[in-house]
Every structure is written in C-alpha cells, then in structure tokens.
N, C-alpha and C positions, 0 to 999 in steps of 0.2 A: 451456590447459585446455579439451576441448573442450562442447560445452553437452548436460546433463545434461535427457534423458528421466521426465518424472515419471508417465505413465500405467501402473498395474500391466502392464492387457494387452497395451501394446508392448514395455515391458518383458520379459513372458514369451512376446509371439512372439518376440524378440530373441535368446531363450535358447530358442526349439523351434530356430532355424534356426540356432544352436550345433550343437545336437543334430544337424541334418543335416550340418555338417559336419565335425563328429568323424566320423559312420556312414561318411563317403568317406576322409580323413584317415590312411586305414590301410593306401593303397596303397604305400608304402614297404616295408610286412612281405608283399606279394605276390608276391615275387620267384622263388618256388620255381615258382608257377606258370607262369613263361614261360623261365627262367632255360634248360632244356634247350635249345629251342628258338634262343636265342643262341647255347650251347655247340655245338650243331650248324651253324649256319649258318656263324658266324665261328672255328671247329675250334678252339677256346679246351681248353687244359690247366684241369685245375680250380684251380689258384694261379691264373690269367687270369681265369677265372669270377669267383672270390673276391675277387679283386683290382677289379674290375667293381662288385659288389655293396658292396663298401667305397668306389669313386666314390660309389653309391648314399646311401649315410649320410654321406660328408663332407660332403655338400650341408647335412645340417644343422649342421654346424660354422661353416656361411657364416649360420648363426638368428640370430646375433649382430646382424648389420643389421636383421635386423625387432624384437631386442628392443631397439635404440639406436631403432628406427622407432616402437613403440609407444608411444614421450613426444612424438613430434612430430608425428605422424600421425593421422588417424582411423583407425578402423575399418574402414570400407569398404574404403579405399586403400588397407591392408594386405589384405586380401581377395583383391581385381583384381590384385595384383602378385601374389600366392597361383597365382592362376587362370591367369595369362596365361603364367607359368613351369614350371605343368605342364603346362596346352597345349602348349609349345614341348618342353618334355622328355620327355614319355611321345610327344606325336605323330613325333617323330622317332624311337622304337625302333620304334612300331609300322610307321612306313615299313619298318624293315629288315624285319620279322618277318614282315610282311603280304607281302613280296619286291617292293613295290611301287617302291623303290630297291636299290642293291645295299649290301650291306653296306657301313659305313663304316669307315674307321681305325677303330683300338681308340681312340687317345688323341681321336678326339673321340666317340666311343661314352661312354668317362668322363664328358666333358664333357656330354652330356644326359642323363646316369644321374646326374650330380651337381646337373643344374639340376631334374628331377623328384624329388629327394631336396630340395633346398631349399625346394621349393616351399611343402612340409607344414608347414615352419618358419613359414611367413607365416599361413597355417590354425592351428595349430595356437597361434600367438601373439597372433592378434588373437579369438581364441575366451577361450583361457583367463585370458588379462589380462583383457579385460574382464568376464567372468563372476566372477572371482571377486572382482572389484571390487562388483561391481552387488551380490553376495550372500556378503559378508562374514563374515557369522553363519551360514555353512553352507559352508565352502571343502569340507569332507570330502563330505559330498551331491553338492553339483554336481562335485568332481574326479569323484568314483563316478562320476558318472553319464557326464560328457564322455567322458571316459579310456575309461570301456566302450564305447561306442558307437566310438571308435578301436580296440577292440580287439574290437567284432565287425565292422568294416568288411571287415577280412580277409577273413572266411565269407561276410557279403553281396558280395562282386563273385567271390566262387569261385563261391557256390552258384548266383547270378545266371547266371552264365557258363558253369556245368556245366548246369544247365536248360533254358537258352536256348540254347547256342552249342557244346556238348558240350566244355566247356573247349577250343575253340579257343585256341591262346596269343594269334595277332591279334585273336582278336574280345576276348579278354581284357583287351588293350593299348589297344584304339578305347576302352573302357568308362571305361579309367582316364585318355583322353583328353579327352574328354568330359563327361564325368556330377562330375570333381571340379569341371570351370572354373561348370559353369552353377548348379551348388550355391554355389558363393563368390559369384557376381553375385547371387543370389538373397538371403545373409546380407546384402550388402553393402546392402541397404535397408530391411533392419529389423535388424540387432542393433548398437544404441549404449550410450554411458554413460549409465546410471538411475542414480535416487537410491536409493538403500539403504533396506532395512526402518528404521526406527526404533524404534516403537512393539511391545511386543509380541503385540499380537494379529494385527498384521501379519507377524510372524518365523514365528507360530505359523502360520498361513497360508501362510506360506512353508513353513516344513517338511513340511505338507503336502502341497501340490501335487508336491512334491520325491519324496515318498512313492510320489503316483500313475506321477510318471513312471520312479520305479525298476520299479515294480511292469509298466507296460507295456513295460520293457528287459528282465527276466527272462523276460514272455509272447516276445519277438523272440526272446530266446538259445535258449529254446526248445523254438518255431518251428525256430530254425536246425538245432539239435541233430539234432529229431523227423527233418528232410529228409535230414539227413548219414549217419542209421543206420538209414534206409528201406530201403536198398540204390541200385541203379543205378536210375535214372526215364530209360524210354525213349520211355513215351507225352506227346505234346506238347501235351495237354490238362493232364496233370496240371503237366506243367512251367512252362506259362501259367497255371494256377490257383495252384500256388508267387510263383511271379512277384508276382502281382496280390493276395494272399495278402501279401506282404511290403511293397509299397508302402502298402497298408494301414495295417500295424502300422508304420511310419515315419510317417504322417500324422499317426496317433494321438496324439501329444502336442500337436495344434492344438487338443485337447478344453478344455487349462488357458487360455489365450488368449481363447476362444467361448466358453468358461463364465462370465469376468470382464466379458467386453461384453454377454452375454445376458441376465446374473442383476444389471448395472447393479449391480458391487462393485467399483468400479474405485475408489471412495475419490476422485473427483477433485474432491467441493465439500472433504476438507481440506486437498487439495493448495492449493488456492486460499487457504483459509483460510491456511493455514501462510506463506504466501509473503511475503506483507507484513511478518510478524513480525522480518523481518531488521532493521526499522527500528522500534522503537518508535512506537506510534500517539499517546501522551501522553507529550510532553517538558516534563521538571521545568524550569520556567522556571531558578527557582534555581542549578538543577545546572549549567543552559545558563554562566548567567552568568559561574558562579565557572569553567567550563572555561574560559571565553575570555580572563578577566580570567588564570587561572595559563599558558595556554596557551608564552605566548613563555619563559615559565623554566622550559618543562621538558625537562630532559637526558636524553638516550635512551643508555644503558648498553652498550655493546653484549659480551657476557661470549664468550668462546672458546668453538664448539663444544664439549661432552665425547664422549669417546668411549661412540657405544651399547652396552648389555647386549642379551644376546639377549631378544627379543621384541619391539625398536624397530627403528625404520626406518633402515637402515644403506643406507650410500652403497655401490656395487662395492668401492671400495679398501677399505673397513672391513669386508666381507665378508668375501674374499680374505686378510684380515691376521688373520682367526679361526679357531684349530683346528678347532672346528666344523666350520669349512664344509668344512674337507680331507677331516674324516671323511666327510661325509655326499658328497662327491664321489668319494673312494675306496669307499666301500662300494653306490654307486649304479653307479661301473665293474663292482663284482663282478658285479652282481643282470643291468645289461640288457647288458653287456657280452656275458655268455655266453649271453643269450638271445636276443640278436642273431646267436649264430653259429649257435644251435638252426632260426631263420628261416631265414633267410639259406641252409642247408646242409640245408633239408629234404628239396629234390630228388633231392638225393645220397644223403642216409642214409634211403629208404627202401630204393630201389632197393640199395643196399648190402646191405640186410637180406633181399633179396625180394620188395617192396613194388613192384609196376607202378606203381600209382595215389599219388600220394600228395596228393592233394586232400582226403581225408578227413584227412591226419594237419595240415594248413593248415588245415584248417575246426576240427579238432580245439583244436588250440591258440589258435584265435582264440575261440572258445565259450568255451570256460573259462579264457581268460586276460580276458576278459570277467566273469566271475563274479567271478573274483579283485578285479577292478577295481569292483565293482557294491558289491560285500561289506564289502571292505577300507575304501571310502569312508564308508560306515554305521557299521560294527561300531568302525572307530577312531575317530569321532566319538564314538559313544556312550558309549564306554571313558573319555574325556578330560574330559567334563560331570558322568559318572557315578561315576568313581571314580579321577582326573584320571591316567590310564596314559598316558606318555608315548608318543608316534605312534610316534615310530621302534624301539617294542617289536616292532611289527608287520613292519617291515621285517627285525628279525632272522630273526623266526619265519620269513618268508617263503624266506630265505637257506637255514635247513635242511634245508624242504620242499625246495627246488631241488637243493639236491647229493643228498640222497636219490633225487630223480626223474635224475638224473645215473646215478647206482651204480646202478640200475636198468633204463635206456639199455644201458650198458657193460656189463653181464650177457646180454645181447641171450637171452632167454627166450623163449617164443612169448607173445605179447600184450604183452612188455614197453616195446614202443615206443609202442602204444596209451597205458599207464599214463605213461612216461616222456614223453608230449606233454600228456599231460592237467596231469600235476602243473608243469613247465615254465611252461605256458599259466598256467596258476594264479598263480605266483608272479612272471613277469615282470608280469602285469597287476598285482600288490599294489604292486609295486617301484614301477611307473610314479607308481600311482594316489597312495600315501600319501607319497612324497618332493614331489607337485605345493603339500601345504596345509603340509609340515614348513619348507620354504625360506619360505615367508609368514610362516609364525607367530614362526620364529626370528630372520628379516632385513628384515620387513614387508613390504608393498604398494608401497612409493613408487618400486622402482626392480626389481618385479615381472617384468614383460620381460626384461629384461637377466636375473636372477638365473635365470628359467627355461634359457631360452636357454645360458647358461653350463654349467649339470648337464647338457643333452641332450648340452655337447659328448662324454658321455660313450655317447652311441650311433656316430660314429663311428669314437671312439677305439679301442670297445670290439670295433665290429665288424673295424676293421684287426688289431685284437692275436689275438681271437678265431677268428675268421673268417678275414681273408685272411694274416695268416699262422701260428696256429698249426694250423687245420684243413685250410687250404691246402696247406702243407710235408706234413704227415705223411699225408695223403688221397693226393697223389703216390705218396708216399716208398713208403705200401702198393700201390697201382697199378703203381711198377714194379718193385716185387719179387715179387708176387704173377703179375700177367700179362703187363707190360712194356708195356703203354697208358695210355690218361689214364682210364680207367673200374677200380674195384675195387669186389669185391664179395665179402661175410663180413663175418663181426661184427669183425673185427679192424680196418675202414677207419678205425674212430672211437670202440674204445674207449678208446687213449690221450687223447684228445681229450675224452672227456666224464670222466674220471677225472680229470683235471687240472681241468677245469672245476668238478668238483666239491670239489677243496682251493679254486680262488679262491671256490666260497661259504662254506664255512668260515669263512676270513679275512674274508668282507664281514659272518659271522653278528656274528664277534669287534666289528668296526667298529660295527655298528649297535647293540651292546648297549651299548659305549662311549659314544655318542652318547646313548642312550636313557637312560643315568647324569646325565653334564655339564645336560644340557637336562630335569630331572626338576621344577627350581626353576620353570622358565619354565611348564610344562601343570599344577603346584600352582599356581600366578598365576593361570593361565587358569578356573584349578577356583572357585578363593575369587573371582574377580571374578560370577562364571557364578552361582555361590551367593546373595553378598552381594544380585546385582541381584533373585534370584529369591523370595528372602527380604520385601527392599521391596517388589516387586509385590505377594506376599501380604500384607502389612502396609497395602498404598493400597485392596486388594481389600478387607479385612475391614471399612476402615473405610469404605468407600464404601455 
C-alpha cells in the first residue's frame, strides 16, 4: 500500500497535473493527422493504412500490464514507463515522416505504432486509478472532467500545430514526441495516493472546486471551437497569441491548489488532530485486562469467501463470471468500437467526400466529444443522487444519438459530415466518460486497474473489427471498382460502412438498456445510502 498524502493542496495539484495529462493523452485519436503522409511515403493500400492504425490501438490491449502494475507500483513509475514508451514510439515515426531515416518494414512500423499506442495505457492508468481513488464521492466529476481533457487533447496538438507549424505532419509528430514524455515527468512528482474527503464539508468543497475546473474546461473547448470556425489564421501574431492564449487556459486550474495554500484552508491542524486517533488516547484498564486474560482462547473462525453482488468489490475472475460484465463489455465494443473507426478513417472520408482539409472535422470531434464527456460526467451524477437513474441509462441514449449521427454520414448531404462528426464526437466522449464510474460502482475500486484496462481492450478490438477490416475491405473494394487505385472518392466509399455501424449501435442501444434494468437495485442503494446520510447531517445540523 503505498503512503497516503494528507494535504488538500497536494492533493489537488496532484489532480491539476492529471488534468495535464489527460490534455496530452489523446494522441492515439491523432492519427488522421499524419496518417496520409505515411500512406504516401511507405505506398500503403488503405487495408495497410488501417491495418497500421489497428498496430495503433493493439497497443492498448498490452494496458493490461499497467493495470496488473497499478497494485504494485506507484504512480510516478507508471508515469516514466508512460513517457519513455512514447518517446521511443512516436520518435521513431516521426524519423520516417521527418525523412530523417528511410522508411522502415511495415512489421516494425506496427511495432512502434503499437508501443505509442501502449504508452497512453500507462497515462491513462495511473491518472484514473488514482483519482478516482483519492475522490470517491465524485467518480462522475473527475471521469468528466479527465476524459475531457483526453478528448480535447485531439484539438489542442491539431490546433497547436495548425498555428504554429501549418499542420506540418513532422512538426505534428516531434509534438506528440515530446510534449507527452515531459508532461508525465512532470505528474510524476506531484500526483500520489491522498486520503479521501470524509467529512462533509469537505465533499462540499470538493464539489466545488470540481465545479470551478469544469467551468475553466468548457471556457478551453471553447477557446478551441471559437479558433476551428475562425477560418484559415495565416498571420503569426495571431497564431502566437492562440498559442499563449491556450497555455494559459491549461495553467488555470493551479488557481484551486494557490487558493488552498494562500487562504491557509488546507485543514492540516485536523489532519494532525485526526491522526493519533487510530489508537485510543485513554485505555480502559479494565478492558486491557480482561483482553489479555481471554486473549489465549480466542478462536478466529475463518468463514468461505461469498460470492459478491454488484456494488462490492469483486476480484477479475468474479468479474468475468457475471453477465453484467458481458453486457457492459459488448455494448462498450458497440459505442468506441465504431468510433474508433470514425477517428481512425477521418483522413480518408473527408477527402472521400471533397473535404482537402480535414483538420477541422478532428478538431470538430474532438470539441464535442469533449462536451459529451464534460456533461455526461455531471448530468449522470446528478441523475443518480437525485432521482437514483441508473448510469448506464446514459450510455444507451448516447448509442442512438450515434447510429443517428451514422444515417446522417451515409446520406452524405452538403454539411452532413459536419453534423455527422459533431454528434459521433458527442457520443463516443459519453461512452468513454460514463462506463469509466459504471465498472467502480458495479465491481468496486479494489482491483480498479485491471477492470479499466480490460473494457479499453475494447478499443483495439474494436478498431481491428471496425476499422481495419470492415472499412478497410469495402474502402478498397469501392477504389477498385470505381477507378482501379488505392484512393476512392464519392459518398459511396463509406456508406456501407457507417450503415452497418449504425445497426451495431442499435444493438449496443438494446445492451445498455438491458444493463440499465439488471443494475437499477445497485444506483436505488446508492440513492437511499446518499439520502439516509444527508438526512443525519440535517438532524446533527439542527441540533448543533
């Protein structure tokens, strides 16, 4: 167990420098950005491309070591092995791309497309375990909040790199070289295991500060937005003023941290107070005595594990041994599965459609799959306190919006792919954000890690199934019957493909209502615990 931070404000710089590295953590969904640039170098068919981008996401399949890592490890460790494996796996594309070496093999192209794809798994595992440790009474806020910042990371090294670098693809690649390792070194010395609110004027405090920092994530999105629908920015003032502009609004949550050390609320004469109390200060002679005197006859029982219900803390294999968890594993395939292949194949279906640029439609989905995420974390908390709505209601909604924003894609309309990225964006960011606090509440904290880690395998399950080969196969299949190259262009490259993707949300809607039924007993539990304690407060309040 490793030793437990009791000062609020390290605690919440702990969790600002979470914050920075969700904001980097999104370089896995960047791929459209440079992906042509590959395609051309190393004369890749787009099943090759696709097949590439799925090395990409296997890597997090390999998350599994960091969540076996996150009962044995600290924090930081998992950080540095974070940082030093995307150093080695973005620095070696960017050598290709830069032309600073010559192209390599394809199969070890994989292989550092799969060690920068793993990397995020180590980021992304020693962030969310331990926040949602540290802030138990609020998984839905801080999922919000992390999960956004992973899902405007996307738009901050686009927009960064359309500014500064005119979407260079290399200068694109040095960034995600770079800028993710020195952010993990930087977490790795302030964010540890804290003690937990307890008390509730402390929780209340907590919810607040939680507040402020959504409130300065929605001023960033935008920020972002405002810059994406400005048009083209050619002058380099304004670009450096974006720029410096942005790093700003990233700093800004040091204000929660230098508010608690300034205004001397850190609470730390009750830490101290508190501490001694593990041991009683006056021992009952009496009690002493008769312990010692029964001590030698007493037999310690020891009774068979039972199996847990959901809302306890369940081991892997008792996980694994509950429908539940299928469900919420299959209908979590549905939701990022095909929003993986949305990422992944944005390069392609713009340009498909007529779209030169398609940096706006990455920035596009990264914004408001953002929202989704910002929102989803809030509004289902609220729902579950307030009128105890099972989470994974939220998940289904999100499943219809998506095949809707699909059928809307495959209509290829003028502006429909605008609409069609915006609603996508939306609902993968819900999917991420509210299955991160559903796996806690239903299989608890104790074996946290590992359970995350398990669901992501369903990013590069979902991208192989999705992605490299169903939009793979039929993206060809249009190319050579259309103009007999590895390039097609018309609405037809990928309406099969988002028409299909829109029955698997269907089916993920069917799942998550199913789930949202089974699991209705566990968020009434949560409601009448939530209640009963709020009840007593006002009862110790009235009489004080």
């Amino acid at each position: 167990m490793m030793p437990r931070c009791s000062s609020p404000a390290v605690k919440w710089l702990g969790f600002v420098t979470a914050i920075w590295v969700q904001a980097i953590a999104g370089n896995n969904y960047t791929f459209s950005n440079y992906s042509h640039a590959l395609k051309s170098l190393m004369s890749l068919s787009q099943l090759q491309l696709n097949n590439l981008s799925v090395a990409k996401d296997i890597g997090k399949a390999f998350g599994l070591i960091s969540g076996f890592a996150s009962d044995a490890l600290p924090t930081s460790w998992i950080l540095v092995i974070g940082a030093v494996e995307g150093l080695i796996g973005y620095g070696a594309q960017w050598l290709v791309v830069s032309k600073h070496i010559a192209p390599l093999p394809y199969w070890q192209m994989c292989i550092f497309m799969c060690l920068g794809g793993n990397s995020t798994t180590w980021m992304n595992t020693a962030v969310l375990v331990t926040c949602m440790r540290n802030f138990p009474k609020n998984q839905g806020p801080v999922s919000g909040i992390l999960k956004g910042y992973v899902g405007l990371s996307t738009a901050i090294f686009t927009d960064i790199c359309s500014a500064l670098f005119a979407s260079v693809p290399s200068s694109f690649l040095l960034m995600l070289t770079i800028v993710p390792a020195v952010i993990c070194l930087i977490s790795a010395a302030f964010l540890h295991p804290s003690s937990p609110a307890t008390r509730d004027d402390e929780r209340d405090r907590e919810t607040g500060f939680l507040n402020i920092l959504n409130v300065i994530a929605v001023i960033m999105a935008t920020y972002l937005l405002a810059f994406d629908l400005s048009g083209d920015h050619h002058s380099r003032v304004i670009s450096l003023a974006f720029a410096g502009g942005l790093v700003t609004l990233l700093a800004l949550p040091l204000v929660v941290p230098f508010y608690l050390i300034i205004s001397k609320k850190e609470d730390a004469h009750l830490d101290i107070e508190q501490e001694p109390m593990k041991q009683p200060l006056l021992i009952d002679r009496e009690a002493s005595v008769s312990t010692k005197e029964v001590e030698p006859e007493v037999v310690v029982v020891l009774e068979p594990r039972q199996k847990p219900v959901l809302g306890e803390d369940h081991t892997i294999v008792e996980m694994m041994r509950t429908v539940d968890f299928w469900v919420l594993f299959l209908s979590f395939l549905c939701g990022v599965g095909t929003g993986m292949c949305v990422i992944n194949n944005m390069g392609q279906m713009g340009p498909a459609l007529g779209y030169s640029n398609v940096a706006i439609f990455v920035s596009l989905t990264s914004i408001w799959g953002f929202f989704g995420r910002i929102v989803s974390g809030m509004v289902s908390e609220h729902y579950i306190w307030k009128y105890a709505v099972p989470r994974p209601l939220w998940n289904a909604a999100s499943q219809i919006i998506m095949a809707i924003g699909y059928v809307i894609m495959a209509l290829a309309l003028p502006g429909s792919f605008y609409i069609g990225s915006i609603l996508v964006g939306v609902c993968f960011g819900v999917r991420l954000t509210v299955t991160v606090p559903v796996s806690s509440e239903l299989f608890g904290l104790k074996s946290y890690g590992l359970v995350y880690n398990i669901l992501i395998l369903n990013l590069p399950l979902g991208s192989f199934l999705f992605s490299g080969l169903l939009a793979g196969y039929l993206y060809d299949a249009q190319a050579a019957a259309y103009g007999g190259g590895n390039t097609c262009v018309g609405p037809q490259c990928y309406m099969l493909v988002y028409l299909i993707m829109a029955v698997a949300c269907i089916v993920g809607f069917g799942l998550d209502t199913l789930l949202a039924i089974r699991t209705k007993d566990v968020y009434l539990r949560m409601w009448e615990e939530h209640k009963s304690k709020v009840r007593v407060g006002d009862i110790t309040s009235s009489k004080s």
